[in-house]
N, C-alpha and C positions, 0 to 999 in steps of 0.2 A: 140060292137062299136070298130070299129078297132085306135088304136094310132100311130100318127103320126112316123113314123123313127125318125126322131128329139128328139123326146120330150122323147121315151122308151130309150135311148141312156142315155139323160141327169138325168133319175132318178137313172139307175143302176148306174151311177159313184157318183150320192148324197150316195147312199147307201153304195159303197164300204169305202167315205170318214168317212162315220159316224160309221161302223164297224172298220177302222181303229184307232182311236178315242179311241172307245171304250176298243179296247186292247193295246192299251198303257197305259191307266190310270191304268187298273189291273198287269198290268209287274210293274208301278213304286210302286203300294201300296206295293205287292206285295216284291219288294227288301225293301223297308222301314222297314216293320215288320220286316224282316228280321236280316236286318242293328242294330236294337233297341234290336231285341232279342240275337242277339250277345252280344252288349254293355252293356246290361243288365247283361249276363251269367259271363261278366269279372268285371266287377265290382262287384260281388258276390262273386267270387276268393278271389279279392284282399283286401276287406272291411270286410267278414265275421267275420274273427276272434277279433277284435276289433270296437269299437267303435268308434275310431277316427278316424276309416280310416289305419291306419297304419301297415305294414308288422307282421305278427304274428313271434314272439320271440321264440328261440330256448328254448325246454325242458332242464327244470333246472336238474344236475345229482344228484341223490340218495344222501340224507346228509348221511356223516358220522356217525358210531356209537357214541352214550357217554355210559357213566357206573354210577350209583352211588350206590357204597355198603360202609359199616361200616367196617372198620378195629378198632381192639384190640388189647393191649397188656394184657396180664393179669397172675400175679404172683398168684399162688391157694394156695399158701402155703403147702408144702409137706406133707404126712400121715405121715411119722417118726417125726416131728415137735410135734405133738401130742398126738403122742402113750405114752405107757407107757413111763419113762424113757425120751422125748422127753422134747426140751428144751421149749415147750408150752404145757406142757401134761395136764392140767387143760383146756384146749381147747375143744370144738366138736370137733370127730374125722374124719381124712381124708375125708373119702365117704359119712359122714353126710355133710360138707362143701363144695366137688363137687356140691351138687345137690342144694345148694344155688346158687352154683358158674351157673350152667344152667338158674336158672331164673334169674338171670342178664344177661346171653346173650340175653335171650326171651324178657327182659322187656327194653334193648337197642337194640333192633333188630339186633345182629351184625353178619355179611355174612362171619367172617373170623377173626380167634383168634390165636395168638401167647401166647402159656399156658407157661408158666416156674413154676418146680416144682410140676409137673405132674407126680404122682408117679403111676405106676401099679393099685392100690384096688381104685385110684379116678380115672382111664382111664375107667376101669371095669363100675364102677358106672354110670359115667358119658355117656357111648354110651349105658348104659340101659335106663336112665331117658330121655335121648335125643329121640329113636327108630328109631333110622336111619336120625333123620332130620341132624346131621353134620357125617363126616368120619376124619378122625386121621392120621395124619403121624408125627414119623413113626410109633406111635404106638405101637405094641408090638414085631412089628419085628427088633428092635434091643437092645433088651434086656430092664434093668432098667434105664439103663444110658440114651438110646435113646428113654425112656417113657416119663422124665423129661421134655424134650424142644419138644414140639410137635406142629402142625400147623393142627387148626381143619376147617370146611370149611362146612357151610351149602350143602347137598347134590342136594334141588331142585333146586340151584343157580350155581351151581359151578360141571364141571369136573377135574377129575387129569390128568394132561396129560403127567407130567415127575415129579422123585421126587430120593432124591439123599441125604445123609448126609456129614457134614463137617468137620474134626476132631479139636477139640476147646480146645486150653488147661484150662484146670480147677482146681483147689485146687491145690497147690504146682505143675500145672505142667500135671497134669494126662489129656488123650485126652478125651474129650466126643463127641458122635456123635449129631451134633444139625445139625437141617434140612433146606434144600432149596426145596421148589415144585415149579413146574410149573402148575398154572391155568388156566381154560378158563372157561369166565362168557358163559351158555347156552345161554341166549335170543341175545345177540350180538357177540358172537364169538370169544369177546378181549380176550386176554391172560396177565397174570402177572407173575411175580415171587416173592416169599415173602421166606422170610428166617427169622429165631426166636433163637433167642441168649441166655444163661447168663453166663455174665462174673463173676470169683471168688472175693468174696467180703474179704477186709482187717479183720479178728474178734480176738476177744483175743484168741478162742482157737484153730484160724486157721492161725494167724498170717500175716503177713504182705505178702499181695498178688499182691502188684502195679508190681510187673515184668510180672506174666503171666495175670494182665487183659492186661497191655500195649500189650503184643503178641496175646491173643484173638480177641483183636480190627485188630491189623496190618492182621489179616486173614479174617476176618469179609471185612475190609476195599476191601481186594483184592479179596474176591469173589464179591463184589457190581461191583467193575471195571469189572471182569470179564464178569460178566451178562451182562454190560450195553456195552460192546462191542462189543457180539458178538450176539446181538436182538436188537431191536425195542421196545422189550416190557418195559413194566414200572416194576421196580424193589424197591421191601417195603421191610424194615426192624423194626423186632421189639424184644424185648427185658427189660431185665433184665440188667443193664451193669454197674453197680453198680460204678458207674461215674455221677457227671452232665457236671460240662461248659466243660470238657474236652474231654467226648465223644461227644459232641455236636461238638465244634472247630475242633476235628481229624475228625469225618464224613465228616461234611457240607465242608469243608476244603480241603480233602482229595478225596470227589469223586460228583457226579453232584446231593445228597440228597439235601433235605429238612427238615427242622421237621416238624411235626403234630402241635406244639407249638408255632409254630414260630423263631424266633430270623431272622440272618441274618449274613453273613460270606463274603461280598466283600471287600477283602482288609482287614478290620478287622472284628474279631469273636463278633458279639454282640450276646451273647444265650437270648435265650427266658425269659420273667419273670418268668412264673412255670417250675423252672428246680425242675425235682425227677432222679431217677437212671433206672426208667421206660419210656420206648423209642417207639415212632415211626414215623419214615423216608419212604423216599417215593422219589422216581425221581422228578426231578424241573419238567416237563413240567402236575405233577398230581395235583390239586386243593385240600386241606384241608379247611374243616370247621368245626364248631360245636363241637371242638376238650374239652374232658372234662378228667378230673383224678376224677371219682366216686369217693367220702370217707364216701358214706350213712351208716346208721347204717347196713344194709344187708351185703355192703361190708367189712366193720370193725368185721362182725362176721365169716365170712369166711374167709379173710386171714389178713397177717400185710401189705400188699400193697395195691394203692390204684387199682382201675380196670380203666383203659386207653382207652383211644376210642375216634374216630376221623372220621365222614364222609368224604369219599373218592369220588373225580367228577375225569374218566378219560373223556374227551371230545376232540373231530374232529378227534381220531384217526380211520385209517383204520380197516375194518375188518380184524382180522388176524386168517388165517385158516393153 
């Protein structure tokens, strides 16, 4: 059948309209998805990291270290106190009273002891019973004099990192070497300095000693400035200082300590309620708690002092390497 000219004219332009048509509905779906899946992808951006919708917040930076170990002070009572002839010779002797003196450090956990009257056969004794868990300065390296005042220091806790004696006048006068170290706690890196004193006490057969404690302290006093001026670190002291409200008043008074005990020095000296001649100070910006003077029967059979001890918080300071 042949089809009119006319009428095959008027179907191919139906056709071309309705292929036209056709691909325009697919072009606009087509950008839609598009359009959607854009929108989608940014609002994915900017919503994921919260819930509410809101810009995610810059990463918080690494807290600062804190520290908490026990410091001590602890008077052992010297081996010639008890020897023969000694003005407590009816006592357990020296190296029998060390190795009590150990399990009270074990039994108050403490990470760092300022010993006074620390004699040679109880230094011996004592880094035997111990086996290595504390180190000594200075030990044996400066004679008997320098065995007395010694600074012991748990070893899995604690490096030496500098360490240096002071000369202290003592009895009538006579210099003794007493020690300053510099420490660093392993697990956070802080460093301290602690320094361990005893001053000459007044006695009948040693007679009246208030001029060289007065000058032990004024030395004492000028090494803590010393320290604290030219570190960052926190600076302990402890001791023997055979003094109460007065070496409390000259310290706290005199340089930017504290006591373990408490009291208070703004403007006026108020000391602590438990004042003894047994001491420990510590930089204002360090936290004391739990501050106790042991007088258990253990410690009453090992020396005539009580054992001192005081939890130590250093917190927000920097790593210091």
């Amino acid at each position: 059948m042949k089809w009119p000219r006319g009428l095959v004219a008027l179907l191919a332009t139906a056709v071309v309209i309705l292929l036209a048509v056709v691909l325009a509905s697919v072009v606009r779906v087509g950008d839609a998805s598009t359009e959607l899946a854009g929108s989608s992808a940014a609002s994915e951006r900017t919503t994921a990291p919260s819930a509410t919708g809101a810009a995610p917040l810059p990463s918080s930076p690494t807290a600062a270290p804190s520290l908490s170990f026990v410091l001590s002070s602890f008077n052992v009572l010297g081996s010639s106190h008890t020897a023969p002839g000694g003005t407590r010779a009816s006592e357990p002797p020296g190296p029998t009273r060390i190795r009590w003196a150990a399990s009270l450090l074990a039994r108050h956990g403490v990470d760092v002891v300022g010993f006074q009257e620390f004699q040679q056969d109880q230094q011996r004794t004592f880094l035997r019973v111990t086996r290595g868990r504390y180190d000594v300065y200075p030990g044996f390296a400066r004679g008997g004099k320098g065995s007395q005042n010694s600074i012991a220091w748990r070893t899995d806790g604690w490096d030496l990192v500098d360490a240096g004696t002071i000369a202290i006048p003592y009895f009538d006068g006579n210099r003794w070497p007493m020690p300053v170290v510099l420490l660093e706690n392993r697990e956070t890196g802080l460093r301290a300095y602690f320094s361990n004193f005893h001053n000459p006490a007044s006695t009948r057969t040693q007679g009246n000693q208030a001029r060289w404690r007065r000058l032990a302290l004024a030395r004492e006093i000028a090494l803590v400035n010393r320290l604290t001026r030219q570190s960052d670190y926190p600076v302990f002291l402890t001791g023997d200082l055979n003094q109460r409200e007065s070496a409390f008043c000259s310290i706290t008074g005199r340089t930017n300590l504290v006591a373990a005990n408490g009291g208070s020095n703004s403007g006026e000296c108020r000391p602590p309620d438990q004042v003894g001649i047994d001491w420990i100070f510590g930089s204002a910006d360090v936290t004391f708690t739990n501050y106790r003077a042991d007088r258990s029967a253990l410690v009453r059979r090992t020396t005539d002092h009580p054992m001192v001890l005081s939890r130590v918080l250093i917190e927000g300071a920097p790593a210091q390497r």
